[in-house]
C-alpha positions as CSV (number, residue, x, y, z in Angstrom):
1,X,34.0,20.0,-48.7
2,X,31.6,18.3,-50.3
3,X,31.9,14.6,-48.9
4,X,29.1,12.2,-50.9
5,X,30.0,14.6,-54.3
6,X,27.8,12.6,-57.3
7,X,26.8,9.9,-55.0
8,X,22.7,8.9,-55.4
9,X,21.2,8.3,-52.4
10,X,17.6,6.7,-51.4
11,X,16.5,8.1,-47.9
12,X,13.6,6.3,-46.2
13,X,11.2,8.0,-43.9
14,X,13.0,11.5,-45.1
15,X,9.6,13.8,-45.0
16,X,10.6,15.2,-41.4
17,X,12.8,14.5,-38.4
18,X,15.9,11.8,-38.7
19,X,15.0,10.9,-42.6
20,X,14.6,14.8,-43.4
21,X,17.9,16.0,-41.7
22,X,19.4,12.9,-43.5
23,X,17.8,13.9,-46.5
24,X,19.4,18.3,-46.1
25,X,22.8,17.2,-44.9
26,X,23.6,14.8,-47.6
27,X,22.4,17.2,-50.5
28,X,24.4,19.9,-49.2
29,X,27.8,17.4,-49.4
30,X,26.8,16.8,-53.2
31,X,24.6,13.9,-53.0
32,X,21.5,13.3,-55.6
33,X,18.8,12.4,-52.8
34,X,15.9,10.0,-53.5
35,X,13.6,10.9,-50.3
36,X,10.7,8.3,-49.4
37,X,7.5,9.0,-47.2
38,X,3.7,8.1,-47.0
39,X,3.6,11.6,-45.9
40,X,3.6,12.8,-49.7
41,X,2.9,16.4,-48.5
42,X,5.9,17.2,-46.3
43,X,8.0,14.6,-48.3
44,X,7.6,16.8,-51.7
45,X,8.0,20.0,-49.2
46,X,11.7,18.8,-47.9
47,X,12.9,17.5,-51.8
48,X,11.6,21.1,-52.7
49,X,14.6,23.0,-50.5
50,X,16.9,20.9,-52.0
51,X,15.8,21.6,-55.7
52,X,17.0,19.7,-58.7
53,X,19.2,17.0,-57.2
54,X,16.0,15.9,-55.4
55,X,13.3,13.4,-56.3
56,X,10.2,12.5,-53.5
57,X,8.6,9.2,-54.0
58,X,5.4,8.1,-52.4
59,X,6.8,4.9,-50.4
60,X,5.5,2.1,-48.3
61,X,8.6,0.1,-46.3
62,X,6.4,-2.5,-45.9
63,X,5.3,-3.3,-49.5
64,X,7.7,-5.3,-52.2
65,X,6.2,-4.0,-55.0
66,X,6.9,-0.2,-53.7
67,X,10.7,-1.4,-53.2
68,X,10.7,-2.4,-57.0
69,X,9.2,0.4,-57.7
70,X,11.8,3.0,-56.2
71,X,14.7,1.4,-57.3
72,X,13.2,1.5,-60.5
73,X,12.7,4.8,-60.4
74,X,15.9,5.7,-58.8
75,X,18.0,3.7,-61.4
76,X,16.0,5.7,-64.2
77,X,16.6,9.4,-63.3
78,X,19.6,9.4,-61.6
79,X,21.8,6.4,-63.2
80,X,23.1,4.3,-60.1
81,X,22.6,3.9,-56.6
82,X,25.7,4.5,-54.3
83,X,24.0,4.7,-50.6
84,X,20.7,3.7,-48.9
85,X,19.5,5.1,-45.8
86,X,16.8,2.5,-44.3
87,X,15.4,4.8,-41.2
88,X,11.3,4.8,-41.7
89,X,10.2,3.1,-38.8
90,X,7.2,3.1,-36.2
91,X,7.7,3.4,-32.5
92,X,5.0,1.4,-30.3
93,X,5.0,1.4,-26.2
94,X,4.0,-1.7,-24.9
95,X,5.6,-4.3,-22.9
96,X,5.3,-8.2,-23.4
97,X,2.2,-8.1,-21.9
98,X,0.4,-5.9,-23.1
99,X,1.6,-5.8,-27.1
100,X,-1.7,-7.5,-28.7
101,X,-0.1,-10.2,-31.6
102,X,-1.6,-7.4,-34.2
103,X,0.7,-4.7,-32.8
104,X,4.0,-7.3,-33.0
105,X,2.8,-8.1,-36.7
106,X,2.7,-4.9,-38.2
107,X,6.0,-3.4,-36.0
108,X,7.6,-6.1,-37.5
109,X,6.4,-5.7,-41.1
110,X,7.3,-2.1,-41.2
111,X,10.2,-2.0,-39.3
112,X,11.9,-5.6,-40.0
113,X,10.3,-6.4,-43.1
114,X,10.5,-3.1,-45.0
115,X,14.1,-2.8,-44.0
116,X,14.9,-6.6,-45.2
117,X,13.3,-5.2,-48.6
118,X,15.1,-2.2,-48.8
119,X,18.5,-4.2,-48.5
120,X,17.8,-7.2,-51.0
121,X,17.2,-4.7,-53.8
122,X,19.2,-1.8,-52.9
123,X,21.8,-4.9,-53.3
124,X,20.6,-5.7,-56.5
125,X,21.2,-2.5,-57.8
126,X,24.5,-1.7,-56.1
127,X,26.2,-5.0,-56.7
128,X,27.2,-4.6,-60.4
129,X,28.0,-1.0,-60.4
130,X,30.8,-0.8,-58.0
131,X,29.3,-1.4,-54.7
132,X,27.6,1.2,-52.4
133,X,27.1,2.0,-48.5
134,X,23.8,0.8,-46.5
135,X,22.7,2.4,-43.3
136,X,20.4,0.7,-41.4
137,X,18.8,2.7,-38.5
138,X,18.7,0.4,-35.6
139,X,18.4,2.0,-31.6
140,X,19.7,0.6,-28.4
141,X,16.5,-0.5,-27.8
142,X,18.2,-3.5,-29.8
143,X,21.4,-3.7,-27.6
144,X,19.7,-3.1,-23.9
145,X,16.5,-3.5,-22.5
146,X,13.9,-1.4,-22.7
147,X,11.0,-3.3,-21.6
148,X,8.8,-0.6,-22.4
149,X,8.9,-1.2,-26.0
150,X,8.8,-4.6,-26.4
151,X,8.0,-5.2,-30.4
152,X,9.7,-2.5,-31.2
153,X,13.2,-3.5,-29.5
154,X,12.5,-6.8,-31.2
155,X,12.1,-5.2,-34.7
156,X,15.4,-3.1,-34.0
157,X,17.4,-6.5,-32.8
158,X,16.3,-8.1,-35.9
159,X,17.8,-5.0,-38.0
160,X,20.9,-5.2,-36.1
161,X,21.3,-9.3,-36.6
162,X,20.3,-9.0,-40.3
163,X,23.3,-5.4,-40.8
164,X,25.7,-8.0,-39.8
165,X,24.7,-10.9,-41.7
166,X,24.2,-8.4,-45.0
167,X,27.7,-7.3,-44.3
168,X,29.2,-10.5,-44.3
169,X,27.7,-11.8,-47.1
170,X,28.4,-9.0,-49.5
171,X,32.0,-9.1,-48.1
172,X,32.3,-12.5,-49.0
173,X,30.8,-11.7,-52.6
174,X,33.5,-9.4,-53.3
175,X,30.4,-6.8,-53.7
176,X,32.2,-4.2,-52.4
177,X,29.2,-2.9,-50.4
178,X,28.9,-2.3,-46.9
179,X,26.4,-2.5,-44.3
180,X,26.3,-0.8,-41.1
181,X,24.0,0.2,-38.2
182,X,22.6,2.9,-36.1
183,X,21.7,3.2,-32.2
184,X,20.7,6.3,-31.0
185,X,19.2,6.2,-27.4
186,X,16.2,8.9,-27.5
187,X,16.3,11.7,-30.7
188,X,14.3,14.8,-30.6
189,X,11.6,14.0,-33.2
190,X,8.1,14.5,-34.0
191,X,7.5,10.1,-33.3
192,X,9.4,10.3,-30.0
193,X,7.7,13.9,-29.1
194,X,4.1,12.3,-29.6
195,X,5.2,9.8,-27.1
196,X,5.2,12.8,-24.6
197,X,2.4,14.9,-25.7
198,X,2.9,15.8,-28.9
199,X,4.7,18.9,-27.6
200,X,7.8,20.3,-29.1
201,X,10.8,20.0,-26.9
202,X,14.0,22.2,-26.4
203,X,16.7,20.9,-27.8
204,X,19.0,24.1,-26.2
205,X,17.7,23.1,-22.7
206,X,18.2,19.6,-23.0
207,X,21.9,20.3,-24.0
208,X,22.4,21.6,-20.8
209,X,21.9,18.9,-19.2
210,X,25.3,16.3,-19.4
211,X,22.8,13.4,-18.9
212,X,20.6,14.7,-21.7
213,X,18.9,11.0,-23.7
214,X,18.0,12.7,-26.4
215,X,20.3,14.3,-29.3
216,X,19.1,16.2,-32.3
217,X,18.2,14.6,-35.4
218,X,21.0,16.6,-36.5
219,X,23.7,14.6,-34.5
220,X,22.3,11.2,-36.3
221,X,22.6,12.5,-40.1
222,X,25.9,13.5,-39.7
223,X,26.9,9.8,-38.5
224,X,24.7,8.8,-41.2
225,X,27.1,11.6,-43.8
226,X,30.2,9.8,-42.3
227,X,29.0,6.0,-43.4
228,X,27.7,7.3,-46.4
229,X,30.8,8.7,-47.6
230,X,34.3,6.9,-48.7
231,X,35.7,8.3,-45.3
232,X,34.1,5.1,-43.6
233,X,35.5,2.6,-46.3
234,X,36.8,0.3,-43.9
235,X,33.4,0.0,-41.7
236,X,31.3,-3.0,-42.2
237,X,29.3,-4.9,-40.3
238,X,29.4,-2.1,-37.4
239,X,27.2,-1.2,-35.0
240,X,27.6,2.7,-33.7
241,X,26.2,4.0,-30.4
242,X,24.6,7.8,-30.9
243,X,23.2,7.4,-27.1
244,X,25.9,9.7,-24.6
245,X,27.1,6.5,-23.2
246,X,23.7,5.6,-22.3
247,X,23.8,1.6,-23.0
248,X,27.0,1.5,-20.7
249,X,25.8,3.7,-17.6
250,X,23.8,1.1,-16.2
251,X,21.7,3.7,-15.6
């Protein structure tokens, strides 16, 4: 079944764990995939398996003029934009005291910032040619507390806030565009590995475990697939848990 058949889709961060799976799963339902990276390398590497109804773009969340730039580009070789996937994002351990104001800055540029860009002209672009789906990666680092991570929970919270207000407002615009959010507690990528080594990790062996934090990037782009697709056309403004009941094991 091929469940995003002729949709165009811009995937953020897409040159290798959440972004790439995102990037594979929504081809293979019939999707035109834009995929965005500074890791041009890898980036070109994933469009490559998917073929012609790819197209890699050198991309930095952070900048405005890269945003204009995609869209642009987007709107030129595919026609339209039906679905943006905001998920680039940088993960930074500190706690409150010991995040120096240079770390908060640029977690919130590229995290906060890049995904306030994406929205405002991924809007632009959707609003006038029957609406569209945005998926913003969040984590529940923005619903609990992970003290650990301190600007980067902030940066997630933000994304969160801003999902609903974007809802709301092109609900009220009669855009026909919805905006929803992503928590996953911990996913089995290379940004969360380098926080324990560098070291790849088992995904098998952590199944076994019914505790298990940490899902496959798999298990996210398929909840990505779902909001993407016109099976979720009555979600807006949401805000769905990937996490094993994590957030509400008090745990």
């Amino acid at each position: 079944m091929q469940r995003v058949e002729g949709k165009v889709c811009i995937v953020t961060g897409a040159a290798s764990g959440i972004g790439s799976e995102d990037a594979l799963l929504l081809a293979s339902q019939g999707a035109r995939v834009v995929l965005t990276d500074l890791n041009e390398q890898a980036g070109r590497e994933v469009a490559a398996q998917i073929g012609s109804n790819a197209l890699f773009i050198r991309h930095d969340i952070a900048s405005e003029s890269d945003w204009q730039q995609v869209i642009k580009t987007t709107l030129e070789h595919f026609g339209r934009l039906d679905v943006l996937v905001n998920n680039a994002a940088i993960l930074v351990a500190g706690t409150i005291e010991n995040t120096s104001l240079e770390t908060w800055q640029k977690v919130q540029k590229i995290n906060g910032d890049g995904y306030f860009l994406g929205c405002k002209y991924a809007i632009e672009a959707m609003k006038d040619s029957g609406g569209g789906s945005i998926v913003n990666m969040s984590s529940v680092a923005a619903l609990g507390a992970m003290p650990m991570f301190c600007a980067y929970s902030a940066s997630k919270g933000a994304v969160a806030a801003m999902t609903r207000s974007i809802a709301l407002h092109c609900k009220q615009q009669g855009y026909r565009i919805r905006c929803n959010s992503v928590h996953p507690d911990g996913v089995n990528t290379p940004m969360t590995q380098a926080l324990a080594g560098g070291q790849p990790i088992d995904q098998a062996l952590l199944d076994q475990d019914p505790m298990n934090r940490m899902c496959a990037p798999r298990d996210i782009a398929n909840v990505v697939l779902f909001l993407a697709s016109d099976e979720s056309h009555f979600v807006n403004g949401a805000e769905l848990r990937v996490d094993n009941a994590q957030l509400i094991s008090g745990i």
